[in-house]
C-alpha positions in Angstrom: -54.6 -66.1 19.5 -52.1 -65.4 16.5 -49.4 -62.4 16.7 -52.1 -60.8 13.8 -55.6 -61.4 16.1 -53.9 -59.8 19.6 -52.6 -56.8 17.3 -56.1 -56.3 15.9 -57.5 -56.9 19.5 -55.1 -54.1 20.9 -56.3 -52.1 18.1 -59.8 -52.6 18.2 -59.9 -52.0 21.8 -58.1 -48.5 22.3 -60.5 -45.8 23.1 -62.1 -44.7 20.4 -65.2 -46.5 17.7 -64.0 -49.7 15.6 -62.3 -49.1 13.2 -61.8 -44.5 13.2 -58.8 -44.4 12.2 -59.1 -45.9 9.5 -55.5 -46.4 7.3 -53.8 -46.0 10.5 -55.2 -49.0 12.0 -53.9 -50.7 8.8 -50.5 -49.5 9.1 -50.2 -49.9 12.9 -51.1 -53.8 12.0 -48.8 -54.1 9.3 -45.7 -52.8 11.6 -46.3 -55.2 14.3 -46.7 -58.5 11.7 -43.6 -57.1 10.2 -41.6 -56.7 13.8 -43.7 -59.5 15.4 -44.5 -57.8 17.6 -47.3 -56.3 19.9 -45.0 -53.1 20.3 -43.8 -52.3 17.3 -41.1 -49.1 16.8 -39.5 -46.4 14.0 -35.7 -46.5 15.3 -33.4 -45.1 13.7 -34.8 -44.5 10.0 -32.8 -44.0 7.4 -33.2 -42.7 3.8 -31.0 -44.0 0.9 -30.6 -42.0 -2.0 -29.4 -44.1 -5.2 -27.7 -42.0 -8.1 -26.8 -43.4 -11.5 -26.2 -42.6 -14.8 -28.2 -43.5 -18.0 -26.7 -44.2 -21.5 -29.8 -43.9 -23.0 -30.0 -40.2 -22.2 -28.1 -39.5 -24.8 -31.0 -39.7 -27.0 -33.0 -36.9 -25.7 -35.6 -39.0 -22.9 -35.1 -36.6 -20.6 -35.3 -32.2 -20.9 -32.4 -32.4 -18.9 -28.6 -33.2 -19.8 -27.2 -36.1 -18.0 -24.8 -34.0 -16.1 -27.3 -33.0 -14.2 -27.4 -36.2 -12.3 -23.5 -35.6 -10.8 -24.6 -32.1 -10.6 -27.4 -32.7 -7.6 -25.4 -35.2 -5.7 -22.9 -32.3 -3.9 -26.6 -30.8 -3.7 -27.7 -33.8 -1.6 -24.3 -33.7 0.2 -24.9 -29.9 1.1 -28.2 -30.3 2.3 -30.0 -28.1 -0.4 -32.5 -30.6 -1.9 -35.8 -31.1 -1.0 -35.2 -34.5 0.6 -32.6 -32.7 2.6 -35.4 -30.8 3.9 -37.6 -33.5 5.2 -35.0 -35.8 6.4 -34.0 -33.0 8.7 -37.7 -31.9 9.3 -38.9 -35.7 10.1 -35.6 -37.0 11.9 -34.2 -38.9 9.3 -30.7 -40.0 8.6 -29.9 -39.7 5.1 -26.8 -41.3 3.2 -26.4 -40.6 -0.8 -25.3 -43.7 -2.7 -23.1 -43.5 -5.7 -24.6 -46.4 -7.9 -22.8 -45.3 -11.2 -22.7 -41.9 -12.1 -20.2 -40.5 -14.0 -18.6 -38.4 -12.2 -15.8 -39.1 -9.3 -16.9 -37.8 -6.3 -14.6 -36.5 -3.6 -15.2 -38.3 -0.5 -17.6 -37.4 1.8 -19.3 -38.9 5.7 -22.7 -38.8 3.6 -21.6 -40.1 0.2 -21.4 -43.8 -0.2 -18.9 -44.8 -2.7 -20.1 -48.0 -4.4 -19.7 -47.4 -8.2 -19.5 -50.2 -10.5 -19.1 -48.5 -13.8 -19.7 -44.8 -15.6 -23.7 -45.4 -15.9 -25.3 -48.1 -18.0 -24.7 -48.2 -21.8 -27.6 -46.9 -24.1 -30.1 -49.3 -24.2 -30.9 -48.7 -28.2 -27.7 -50.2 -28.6 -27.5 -53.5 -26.1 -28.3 -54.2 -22.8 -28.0 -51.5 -20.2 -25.2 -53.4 -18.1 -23.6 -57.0 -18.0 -25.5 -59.7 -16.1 -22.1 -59.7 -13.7 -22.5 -55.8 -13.4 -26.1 -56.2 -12.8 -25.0 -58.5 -9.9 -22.4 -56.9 -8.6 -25.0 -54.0 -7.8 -27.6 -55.8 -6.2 -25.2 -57.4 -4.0 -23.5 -53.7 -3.0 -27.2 -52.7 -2.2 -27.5 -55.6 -0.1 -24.2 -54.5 1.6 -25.1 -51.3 2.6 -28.6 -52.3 4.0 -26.6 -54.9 6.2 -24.3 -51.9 7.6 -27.6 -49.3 8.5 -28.9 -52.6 9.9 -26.0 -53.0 12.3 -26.5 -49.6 13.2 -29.6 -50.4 14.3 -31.8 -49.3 12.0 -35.5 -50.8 11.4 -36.9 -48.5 9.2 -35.4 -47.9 5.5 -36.9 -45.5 2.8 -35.3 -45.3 -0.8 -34.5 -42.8 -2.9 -33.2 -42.3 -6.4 -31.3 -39.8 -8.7 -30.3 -40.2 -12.6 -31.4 -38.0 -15.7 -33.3 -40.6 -17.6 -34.0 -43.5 -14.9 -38.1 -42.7 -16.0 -37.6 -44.3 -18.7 -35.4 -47.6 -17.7 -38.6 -47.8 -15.3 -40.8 -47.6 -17.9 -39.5 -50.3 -20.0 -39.1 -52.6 -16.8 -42.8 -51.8 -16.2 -43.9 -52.7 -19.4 -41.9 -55.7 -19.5 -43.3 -57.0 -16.0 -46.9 -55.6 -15.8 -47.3 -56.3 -19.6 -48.4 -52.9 -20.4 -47.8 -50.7 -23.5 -44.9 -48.6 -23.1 -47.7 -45.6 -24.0 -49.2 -46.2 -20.7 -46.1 -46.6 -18.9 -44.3 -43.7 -20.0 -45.1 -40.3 -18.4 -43.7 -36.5 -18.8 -40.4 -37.3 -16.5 -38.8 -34.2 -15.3 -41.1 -32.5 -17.6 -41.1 -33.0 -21.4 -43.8 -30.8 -23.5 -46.1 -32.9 -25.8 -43.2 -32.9 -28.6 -40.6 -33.8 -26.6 -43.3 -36.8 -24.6 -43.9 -37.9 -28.4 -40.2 -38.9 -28.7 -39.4 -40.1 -25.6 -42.3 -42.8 -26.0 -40.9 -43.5 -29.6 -37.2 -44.3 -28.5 -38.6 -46.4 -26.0 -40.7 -48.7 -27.9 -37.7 -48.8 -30.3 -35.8 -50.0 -27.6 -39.0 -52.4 -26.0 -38.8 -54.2 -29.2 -35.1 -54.5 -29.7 -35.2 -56.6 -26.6 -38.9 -58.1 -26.8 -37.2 -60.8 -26.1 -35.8 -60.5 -22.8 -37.2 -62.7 -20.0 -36.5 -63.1 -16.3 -36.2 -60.8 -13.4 -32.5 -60.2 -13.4 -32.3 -60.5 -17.4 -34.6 -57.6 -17.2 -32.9 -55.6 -15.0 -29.7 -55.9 -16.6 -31.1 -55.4 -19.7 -33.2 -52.6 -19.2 -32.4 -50.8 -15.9 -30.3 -48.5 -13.9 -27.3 -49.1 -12.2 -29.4 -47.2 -8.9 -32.3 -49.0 -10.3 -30.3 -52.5 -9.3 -29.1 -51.5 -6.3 -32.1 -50.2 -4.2 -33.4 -54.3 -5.7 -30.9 -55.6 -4.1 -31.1 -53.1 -0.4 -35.2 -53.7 -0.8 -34.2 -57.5 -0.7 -32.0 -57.5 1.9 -33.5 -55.2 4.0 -37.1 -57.6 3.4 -35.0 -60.5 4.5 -33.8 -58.4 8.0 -37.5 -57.9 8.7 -36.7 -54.0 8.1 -40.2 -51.8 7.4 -39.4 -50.4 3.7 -40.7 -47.4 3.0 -41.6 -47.5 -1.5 -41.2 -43.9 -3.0 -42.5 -43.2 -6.2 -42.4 -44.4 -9.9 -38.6 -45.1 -9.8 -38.6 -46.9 -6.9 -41.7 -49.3 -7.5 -40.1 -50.1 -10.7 -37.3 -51.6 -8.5 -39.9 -53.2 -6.2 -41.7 -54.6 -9.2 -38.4 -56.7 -9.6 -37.4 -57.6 -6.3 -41.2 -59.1 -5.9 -40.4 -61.1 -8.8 -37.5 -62.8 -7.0 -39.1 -62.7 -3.9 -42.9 -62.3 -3.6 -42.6 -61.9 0.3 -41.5 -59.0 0.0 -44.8 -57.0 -0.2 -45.7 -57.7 3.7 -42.3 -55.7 4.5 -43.8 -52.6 2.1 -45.4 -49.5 2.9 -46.5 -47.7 -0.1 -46.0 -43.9 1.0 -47.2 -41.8 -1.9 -48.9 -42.1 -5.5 -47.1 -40.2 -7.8 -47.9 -37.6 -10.5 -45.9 -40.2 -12.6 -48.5 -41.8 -15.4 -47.8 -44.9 -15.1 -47.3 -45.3 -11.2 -51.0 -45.7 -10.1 -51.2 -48.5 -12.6 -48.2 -49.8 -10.5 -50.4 -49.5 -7.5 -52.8 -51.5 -9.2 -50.7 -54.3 -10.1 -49.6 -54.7 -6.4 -53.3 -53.8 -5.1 -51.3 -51.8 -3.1 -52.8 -48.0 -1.4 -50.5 -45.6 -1.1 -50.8 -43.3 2.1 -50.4 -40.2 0.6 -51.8 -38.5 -3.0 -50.0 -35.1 -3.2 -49.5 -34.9 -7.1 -45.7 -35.3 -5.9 -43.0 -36.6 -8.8 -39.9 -35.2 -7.6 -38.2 -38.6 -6.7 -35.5 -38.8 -4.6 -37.4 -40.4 -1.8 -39.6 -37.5 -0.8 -42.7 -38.9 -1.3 -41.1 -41.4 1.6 -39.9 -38.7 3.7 -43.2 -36.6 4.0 -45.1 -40.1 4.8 -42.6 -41.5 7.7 -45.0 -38.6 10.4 -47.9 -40.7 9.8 -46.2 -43.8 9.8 -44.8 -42.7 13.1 -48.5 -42.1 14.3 -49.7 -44.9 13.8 -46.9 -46.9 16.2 -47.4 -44.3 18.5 -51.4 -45.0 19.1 -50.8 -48.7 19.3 -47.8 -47.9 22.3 -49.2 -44.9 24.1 -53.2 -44.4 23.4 -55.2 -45.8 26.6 -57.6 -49.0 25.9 -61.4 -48.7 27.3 -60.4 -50.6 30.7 -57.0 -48.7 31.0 -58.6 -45.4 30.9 -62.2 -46.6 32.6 -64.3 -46.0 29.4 -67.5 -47.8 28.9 -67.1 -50.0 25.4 -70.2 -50.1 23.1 -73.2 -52.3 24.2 
């Protein structure tokens, strides 16, 4: 038999009907593939939280002013936000990653230094970063996923920070799924209808300045984040180390939606954890025919949506390892 028919053997015969529970099963299945093996584990899981800054909000895409971005990362770093809260709830370790805000940070143990710049440049103007920029961050990501890794780590969920990073998603979503920015762009941190209207204008101004633009890293470069390039190049890595990753929401899958375009492997490695309240994520969902675990209405970002799922996750390993099959526990199978 193959690794994938002795998991879904050990599955099917625990003690309990075929099949009961349900998404479980799936996961449990998915773990082993991904560890190879018929015992798979959660050690050590981390959660990386990726901040950068955003030229383009400048122009008003988000209700909030870009300092608020270096204004929640000593927030992370004194445990007040609310993936603070479930890292520590759900036994998490979680490191904040400065991708490119602008702001120097004083050090700290759970600050990552890895700026490259100030944030991106505003995307009505040119591209968001340099193709050598844009490189230079994938391969920091990749960096950091190698030194969790080493730590022992097998389990990595991402996270993101940066006033304006909906809409750098947006526009990479458009550009990938071919979708109109309208159905890609959603209320953000919370835009009325007036401020929604404009937010959807300045990014189809900025879709067709760069209609153009082809290529997974082209379109990152062009059109993305500085966290948004990273946690591409940690998803990659970590893919390629045969990690579990755990995909966040809208932010994050935006990211996914250009790693899988350099490497279409990638998706085996993926548990989707949540569906966000974030317009255009389920559509997202749809272009990966991916099913999320969890549909809370969440759109917080910064890997909560992760956080909250890793219990269930965990559950599912756990029956595979610990539940009794029919002949182990003496239990007559169907007829």
């Amino acid at each position: 038999m193959t690794l994938k028919e002795q998991l879904q053997h050990k599955i099917d015969n625990k003690t309990k009907p075929l099949g009961s529970l349900g998404y479980l099963e799936k996961i449990a299945l998915q773990i082993g593939l991904i560890q190879n093996t018929l015992t798979p584990q959660i050690e050590n899981p981390y959660m990386l939280v990726f901040a950068g800054d955003h030229g383009l909000a400048d122009e008003g895409v988000s209700p909030f002013p870009k300092a608020v971005t270096a204004q929640m990362v000593p927030n992370f770093l004194n445990g007040g936000a609310a993936i603070n809260v479930f890292c520590r709830q759900n036994g998490i370790k979680l490191k904040v990653v400065d991708a490119g805000v602008d702001y120097t940070f004083p050090s700290h143990d759970m600050l990552i230094a890895a700026k490259v710049k100030n944030g991106t440049n505003n995307i009505l103007h040119g591209p968001a970063m340099t193709a050598e920029e844009c490189i230079t961050a994938i391969s920091k990501g990749k960096e950091i996923i190698e030194k969790i890794h080493s730590e022992g780590s097998n389990v990595v969920g991402f996270g993101e920070m940066g006033i304006g990073n909906t809409s750098s998603a947006s526009l990479i979503m458009s550009k990938i799924c071919k979708i109109t920015i309208e159905e890609c762009v959603g209320r953000g941190t919370g835009h009325n209808d007036l401020g929604l209207e404009r937010k959807i204008e300045i990014l189809r101004l900025a879709s067709i300045k760069h209609k153009k633009v082809n290529g997974p890293l082209n379109i990152l470069a062009t059109l993305g984040g500085l966290e948004i390039a990273m946690i591409t190049g940690a998803m990659l890595r970590a893919s390629e180390l045969g990690m579990v990753l755990l995909i966040d929401g809208f932010i994050i899958t935006s990211a996914l939606l250009v790693a899988h375009q350099m490497n279409n492997e990638i998706l085996q490695n993926c548990i989707f954890c949540h569906q966000s309240g974030e317009q255009g994520h389920k559509l997202m969902m749809e272009y990966f025919g991916a099913k999320p675990i969890l549909n809370l209405e969440m759109r917080l970002g910064e890997g909560t949506g992760a956080a909250v799922a890793l219990p269930l996750i965990r559950s599912s390993v756990n029956f595979l390892n610990e539940m009794a099959s029919f002949g182990e526990a003496g239990v007559s199978t169907r007829e």
